[in-house]
Backbone as ProteinMPNN parsed JSONL, in Angstrom:
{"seq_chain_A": "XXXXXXXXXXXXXXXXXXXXXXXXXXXXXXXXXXXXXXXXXXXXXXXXXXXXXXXXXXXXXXXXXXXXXXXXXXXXXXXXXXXXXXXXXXXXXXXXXXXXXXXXXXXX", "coords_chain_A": {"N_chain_A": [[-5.082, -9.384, -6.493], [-3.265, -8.44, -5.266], [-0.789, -7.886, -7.783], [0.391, -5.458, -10.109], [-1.325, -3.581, -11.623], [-0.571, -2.482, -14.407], [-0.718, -0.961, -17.513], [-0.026, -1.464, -21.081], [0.783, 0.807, -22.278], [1.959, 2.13, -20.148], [5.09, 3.656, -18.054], [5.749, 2.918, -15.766], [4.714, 0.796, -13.389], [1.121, 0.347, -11.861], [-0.778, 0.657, -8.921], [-3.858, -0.356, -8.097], [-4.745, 1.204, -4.86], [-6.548, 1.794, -1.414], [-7.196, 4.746, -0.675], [-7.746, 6.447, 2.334], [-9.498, 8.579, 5.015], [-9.031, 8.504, 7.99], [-10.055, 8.995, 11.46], [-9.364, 11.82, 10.623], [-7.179, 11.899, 9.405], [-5.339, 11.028, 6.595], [-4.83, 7.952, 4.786], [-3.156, 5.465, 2.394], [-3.669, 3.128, 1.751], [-1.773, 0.04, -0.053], [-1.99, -2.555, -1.263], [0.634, -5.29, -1.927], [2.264, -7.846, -3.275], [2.724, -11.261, -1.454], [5.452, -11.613, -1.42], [6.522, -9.44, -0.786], [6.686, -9.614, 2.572], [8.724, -10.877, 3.168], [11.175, -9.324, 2.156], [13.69, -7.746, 2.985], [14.041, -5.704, 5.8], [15.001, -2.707, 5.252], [15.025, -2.893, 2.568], [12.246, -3.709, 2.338], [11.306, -0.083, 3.307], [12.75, 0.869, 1.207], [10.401, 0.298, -1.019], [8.608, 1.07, 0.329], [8.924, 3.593, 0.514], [9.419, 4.974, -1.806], [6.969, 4.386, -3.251], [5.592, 6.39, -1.868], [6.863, 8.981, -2.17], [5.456, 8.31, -4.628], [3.027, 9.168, -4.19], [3.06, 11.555, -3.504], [3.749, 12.847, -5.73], [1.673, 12.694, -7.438], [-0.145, 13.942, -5.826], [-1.47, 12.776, -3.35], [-2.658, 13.399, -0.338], [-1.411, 11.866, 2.535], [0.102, 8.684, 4.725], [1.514, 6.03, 3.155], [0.827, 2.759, 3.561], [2.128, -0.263, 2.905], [0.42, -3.376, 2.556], [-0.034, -6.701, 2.885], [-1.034, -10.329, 2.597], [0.033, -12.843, 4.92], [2.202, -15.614, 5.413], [0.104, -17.576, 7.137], [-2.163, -16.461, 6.271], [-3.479, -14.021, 7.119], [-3.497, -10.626, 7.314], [-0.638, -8.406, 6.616], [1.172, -5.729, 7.898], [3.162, -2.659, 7.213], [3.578, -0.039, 8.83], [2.784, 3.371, 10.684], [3.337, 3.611, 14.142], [0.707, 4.665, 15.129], [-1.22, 3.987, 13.026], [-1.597, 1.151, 13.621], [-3.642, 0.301, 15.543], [-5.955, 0.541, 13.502], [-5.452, -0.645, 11.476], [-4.884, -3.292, 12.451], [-7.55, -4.292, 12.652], [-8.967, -4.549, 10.5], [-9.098, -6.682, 7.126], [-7.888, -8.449, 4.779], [-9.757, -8.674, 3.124], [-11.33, -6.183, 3.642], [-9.94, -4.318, 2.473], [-9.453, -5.059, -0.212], [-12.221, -3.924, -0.715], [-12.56, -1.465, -0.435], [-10.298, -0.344, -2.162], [-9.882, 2.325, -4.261], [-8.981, 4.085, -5.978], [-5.705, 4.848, -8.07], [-2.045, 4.015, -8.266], [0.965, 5.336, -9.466], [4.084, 3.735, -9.368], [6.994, 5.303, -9.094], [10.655, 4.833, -9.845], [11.898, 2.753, -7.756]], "CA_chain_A": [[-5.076, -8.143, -5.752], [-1.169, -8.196, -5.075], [-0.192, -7.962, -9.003], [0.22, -4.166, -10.474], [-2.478, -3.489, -13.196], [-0.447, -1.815, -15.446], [-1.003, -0.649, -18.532], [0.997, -1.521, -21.8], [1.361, 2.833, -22.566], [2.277, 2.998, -18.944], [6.367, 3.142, -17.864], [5.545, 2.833, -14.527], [3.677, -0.03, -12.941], [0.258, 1.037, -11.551], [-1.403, -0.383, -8.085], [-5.108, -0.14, -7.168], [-5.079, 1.649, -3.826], [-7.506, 2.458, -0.836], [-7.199, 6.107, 0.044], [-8.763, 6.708, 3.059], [-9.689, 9.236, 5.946], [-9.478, 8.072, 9.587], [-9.547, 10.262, 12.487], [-9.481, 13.532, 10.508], [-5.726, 11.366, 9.228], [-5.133, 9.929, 5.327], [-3.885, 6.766, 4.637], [-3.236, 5.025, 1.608], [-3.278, 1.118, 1.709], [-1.156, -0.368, -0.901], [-1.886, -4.159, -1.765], [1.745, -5.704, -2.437], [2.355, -9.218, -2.907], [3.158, -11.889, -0.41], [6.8, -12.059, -1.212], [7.198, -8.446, 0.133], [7.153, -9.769, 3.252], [9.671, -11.974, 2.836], [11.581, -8.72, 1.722], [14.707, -7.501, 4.249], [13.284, -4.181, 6.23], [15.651, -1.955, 4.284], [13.995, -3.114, 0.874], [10.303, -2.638, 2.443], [11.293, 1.195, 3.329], [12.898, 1.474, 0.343], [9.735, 0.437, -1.819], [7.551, 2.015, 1.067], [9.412, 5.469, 0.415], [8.438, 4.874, -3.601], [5.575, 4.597, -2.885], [5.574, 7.659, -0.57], [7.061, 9.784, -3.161], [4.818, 8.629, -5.737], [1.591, 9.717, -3.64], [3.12, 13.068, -3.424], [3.958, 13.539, -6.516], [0.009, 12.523, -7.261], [-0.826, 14.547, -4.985], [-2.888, 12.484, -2.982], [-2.185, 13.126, 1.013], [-1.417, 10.477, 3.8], [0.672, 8.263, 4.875], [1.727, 5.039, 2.468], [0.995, 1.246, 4.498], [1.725, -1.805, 2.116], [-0.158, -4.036, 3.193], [0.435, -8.19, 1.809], [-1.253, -11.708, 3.004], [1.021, -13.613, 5.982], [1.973, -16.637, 5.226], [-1.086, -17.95, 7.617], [-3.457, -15.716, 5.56], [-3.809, -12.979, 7.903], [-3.106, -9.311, 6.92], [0.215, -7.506, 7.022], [1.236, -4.162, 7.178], [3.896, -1.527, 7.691], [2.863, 1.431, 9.051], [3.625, 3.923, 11.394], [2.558, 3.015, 15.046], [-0.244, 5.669, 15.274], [-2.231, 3.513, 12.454], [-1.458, -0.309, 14.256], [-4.54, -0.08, 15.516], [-6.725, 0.599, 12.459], [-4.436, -1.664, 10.596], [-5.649, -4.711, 12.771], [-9.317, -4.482, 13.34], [-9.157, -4.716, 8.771], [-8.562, -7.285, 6.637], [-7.569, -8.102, 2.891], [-11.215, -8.714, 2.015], [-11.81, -5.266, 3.531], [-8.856, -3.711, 1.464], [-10.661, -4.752, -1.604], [-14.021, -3.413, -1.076], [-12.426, -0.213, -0.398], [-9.533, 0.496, -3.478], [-10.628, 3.454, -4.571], [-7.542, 4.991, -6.392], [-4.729, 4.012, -8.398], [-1.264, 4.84, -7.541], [1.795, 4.55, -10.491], [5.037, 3.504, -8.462], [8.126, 5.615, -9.41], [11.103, 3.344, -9.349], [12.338, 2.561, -5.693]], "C_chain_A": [[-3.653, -7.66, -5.523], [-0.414, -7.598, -6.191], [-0.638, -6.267, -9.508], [-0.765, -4.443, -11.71], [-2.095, -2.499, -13.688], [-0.461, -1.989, -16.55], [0.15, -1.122, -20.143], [1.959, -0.225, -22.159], [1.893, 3.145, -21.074], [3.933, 2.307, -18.74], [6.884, 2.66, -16.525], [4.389, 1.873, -13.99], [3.124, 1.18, -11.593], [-0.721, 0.053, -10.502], [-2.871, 0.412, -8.042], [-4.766, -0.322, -5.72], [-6.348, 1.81, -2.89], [-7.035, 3.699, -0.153], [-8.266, 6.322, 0.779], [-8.918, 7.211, 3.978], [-9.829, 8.708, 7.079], [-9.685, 9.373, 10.545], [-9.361, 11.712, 11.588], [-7.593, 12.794, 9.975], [-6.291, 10.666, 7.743], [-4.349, 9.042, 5.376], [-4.115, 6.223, 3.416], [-2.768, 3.538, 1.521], [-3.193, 0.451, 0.733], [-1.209, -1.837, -0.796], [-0.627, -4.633, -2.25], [1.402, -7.143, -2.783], [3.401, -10.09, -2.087], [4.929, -11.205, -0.018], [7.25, -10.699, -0.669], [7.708, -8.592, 1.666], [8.285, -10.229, 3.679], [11.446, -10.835, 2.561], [12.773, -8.27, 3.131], [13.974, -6.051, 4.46], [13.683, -3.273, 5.508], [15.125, -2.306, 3.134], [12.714, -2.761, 1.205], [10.502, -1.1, 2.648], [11.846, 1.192, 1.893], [11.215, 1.608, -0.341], [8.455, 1.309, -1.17], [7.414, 3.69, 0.524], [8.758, 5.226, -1.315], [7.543, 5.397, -3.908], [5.223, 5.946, -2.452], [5.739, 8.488, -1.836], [5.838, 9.863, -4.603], [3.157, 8.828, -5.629], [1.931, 11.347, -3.826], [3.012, 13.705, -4.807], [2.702, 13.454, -7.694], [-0.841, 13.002, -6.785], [-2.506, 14.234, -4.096], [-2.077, 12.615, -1.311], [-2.409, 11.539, 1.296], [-0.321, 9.681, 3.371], [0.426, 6.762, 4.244], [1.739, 4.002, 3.557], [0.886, 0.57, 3.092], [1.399, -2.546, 2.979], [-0.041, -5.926, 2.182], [-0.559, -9.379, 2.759], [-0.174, -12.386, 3.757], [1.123, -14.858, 5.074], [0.916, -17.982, 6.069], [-2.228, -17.3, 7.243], [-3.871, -14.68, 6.307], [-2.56, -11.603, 6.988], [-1.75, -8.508, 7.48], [0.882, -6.484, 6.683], [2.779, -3.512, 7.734], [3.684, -0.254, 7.415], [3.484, 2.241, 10.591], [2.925, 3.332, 12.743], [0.972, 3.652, 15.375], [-1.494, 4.369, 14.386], [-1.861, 2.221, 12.926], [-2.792, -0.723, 14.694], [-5.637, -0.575, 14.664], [-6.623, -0.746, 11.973], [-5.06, -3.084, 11.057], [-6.561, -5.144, 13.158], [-9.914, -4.281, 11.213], [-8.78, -6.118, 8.845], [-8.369, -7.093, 5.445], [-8.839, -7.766, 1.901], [-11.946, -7.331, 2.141], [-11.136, -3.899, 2.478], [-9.429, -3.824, 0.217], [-11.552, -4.676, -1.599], [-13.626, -2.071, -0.919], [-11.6, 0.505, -1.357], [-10.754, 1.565, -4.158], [-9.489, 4.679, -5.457], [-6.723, 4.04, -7.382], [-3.905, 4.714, -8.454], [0.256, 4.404, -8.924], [2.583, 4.654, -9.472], [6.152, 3.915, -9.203], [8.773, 4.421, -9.196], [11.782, 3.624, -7.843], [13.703, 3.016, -5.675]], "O_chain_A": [[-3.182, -6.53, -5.656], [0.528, -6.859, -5.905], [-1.784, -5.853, -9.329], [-0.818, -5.388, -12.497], [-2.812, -1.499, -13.667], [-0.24, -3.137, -16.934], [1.341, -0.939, -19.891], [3.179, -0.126, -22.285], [2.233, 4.294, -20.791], [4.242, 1.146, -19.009], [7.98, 2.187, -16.224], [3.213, 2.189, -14.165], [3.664, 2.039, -10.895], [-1.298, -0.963, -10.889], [-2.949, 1.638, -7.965], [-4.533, -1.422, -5.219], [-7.373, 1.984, -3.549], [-6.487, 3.605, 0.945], [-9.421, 6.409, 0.363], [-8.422, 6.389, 4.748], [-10.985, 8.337, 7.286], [-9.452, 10.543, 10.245], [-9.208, 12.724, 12.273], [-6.718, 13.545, 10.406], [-7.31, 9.983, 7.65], [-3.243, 9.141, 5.908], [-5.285, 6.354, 3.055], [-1.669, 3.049, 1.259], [-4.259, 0.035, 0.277], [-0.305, -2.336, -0.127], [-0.64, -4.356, -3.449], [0.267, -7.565, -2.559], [4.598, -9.818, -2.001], [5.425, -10.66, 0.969], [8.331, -10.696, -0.081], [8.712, -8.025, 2.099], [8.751, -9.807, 4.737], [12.566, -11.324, 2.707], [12.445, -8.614, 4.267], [13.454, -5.394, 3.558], [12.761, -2.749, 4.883], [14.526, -1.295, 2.765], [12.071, -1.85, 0.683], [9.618, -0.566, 1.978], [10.986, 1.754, 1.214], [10.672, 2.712, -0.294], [7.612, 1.971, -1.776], [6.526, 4.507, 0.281], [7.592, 5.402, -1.667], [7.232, 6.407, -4.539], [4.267, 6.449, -3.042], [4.743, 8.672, -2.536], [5.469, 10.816, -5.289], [2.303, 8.718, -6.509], [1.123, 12.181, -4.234], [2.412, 14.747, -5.07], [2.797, 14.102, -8.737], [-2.04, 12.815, -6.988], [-3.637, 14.719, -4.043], [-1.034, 11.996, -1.102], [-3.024, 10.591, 0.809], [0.205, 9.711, 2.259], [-0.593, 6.164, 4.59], [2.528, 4.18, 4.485], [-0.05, 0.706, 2.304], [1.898, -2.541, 4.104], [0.01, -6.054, 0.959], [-0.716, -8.952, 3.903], [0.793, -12.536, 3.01], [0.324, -15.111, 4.173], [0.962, -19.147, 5.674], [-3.281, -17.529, 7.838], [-5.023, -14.393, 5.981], [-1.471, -11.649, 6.415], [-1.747, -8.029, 8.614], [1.213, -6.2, 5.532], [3.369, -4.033, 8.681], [3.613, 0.426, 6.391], [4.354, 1.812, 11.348], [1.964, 2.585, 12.556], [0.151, 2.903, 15.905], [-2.46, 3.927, 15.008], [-1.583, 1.876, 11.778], [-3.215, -1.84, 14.397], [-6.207, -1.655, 14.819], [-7.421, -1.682, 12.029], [-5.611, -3.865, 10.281], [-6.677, -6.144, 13.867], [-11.038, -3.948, 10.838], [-8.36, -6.744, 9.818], [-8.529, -6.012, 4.876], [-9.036, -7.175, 0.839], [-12.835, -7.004, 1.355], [-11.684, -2.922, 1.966], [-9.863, -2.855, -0.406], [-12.172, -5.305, -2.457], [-14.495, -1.307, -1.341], [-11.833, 1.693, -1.582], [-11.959, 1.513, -4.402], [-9.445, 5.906, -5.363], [-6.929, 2.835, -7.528], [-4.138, 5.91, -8.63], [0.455, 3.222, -9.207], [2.254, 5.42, -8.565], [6.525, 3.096, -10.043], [8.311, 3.38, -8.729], [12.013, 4.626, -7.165], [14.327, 3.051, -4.615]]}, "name": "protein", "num_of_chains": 1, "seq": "XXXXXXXXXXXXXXXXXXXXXXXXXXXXXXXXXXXXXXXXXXXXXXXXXXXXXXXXXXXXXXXXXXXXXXXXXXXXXXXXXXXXXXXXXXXXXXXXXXXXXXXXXXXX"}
């Protein structure tokens, strides 16, 4: 679920996303892998913003959360505070019943 499923014709690695409506609000929950966490905050906004850009330019609204596995197996995200709630009443296993999209990732 973490690993891009891109394409060999594609120049741009390509994630399965869940785009999804809350509140009358889009969000798009990006599956990374682990080691993002692991990543310094300045590197997660960077690849966050990426990301960000490469919804727009997809033209799919809402706001970009990667979301990765803890190292205790629990779900983690960065997101804005507005979605914190949402964010932790999910999990990973609900993240993949819901991809519903796929998102190519400009580079960061």
């Amino acid at each position: 679920m973490a690993k891009p499923a891109s394409k060999a014709t594609d120049a741009m690695p390509t994630f399965q996303v869940a785009h999804l409506q809350r509140d009358g609000r889009d969000i798009i929950i990006v599956p990374v892998d682990r080691a993002f966490g692991k990543r310094s905050p300045a590197e997660q906004a960077r690849i966050q913003e990426a990301f960000q850009r490469s919804a727009l330019a997809a033209e799919m609204p809402g706001v970009v959360v990667p979301v990765w596995e803890d190292a205790a197996g629990r779900m983690a995200f960065r997101a804005p505070p507005p979605w914190h709630e949402f964010l932790k009443s999910i999990d990973m296993v609900y993240v993949a019943t819901a991809l519903n999209r796929t998102l190519s990732l400009e580079s960061p």
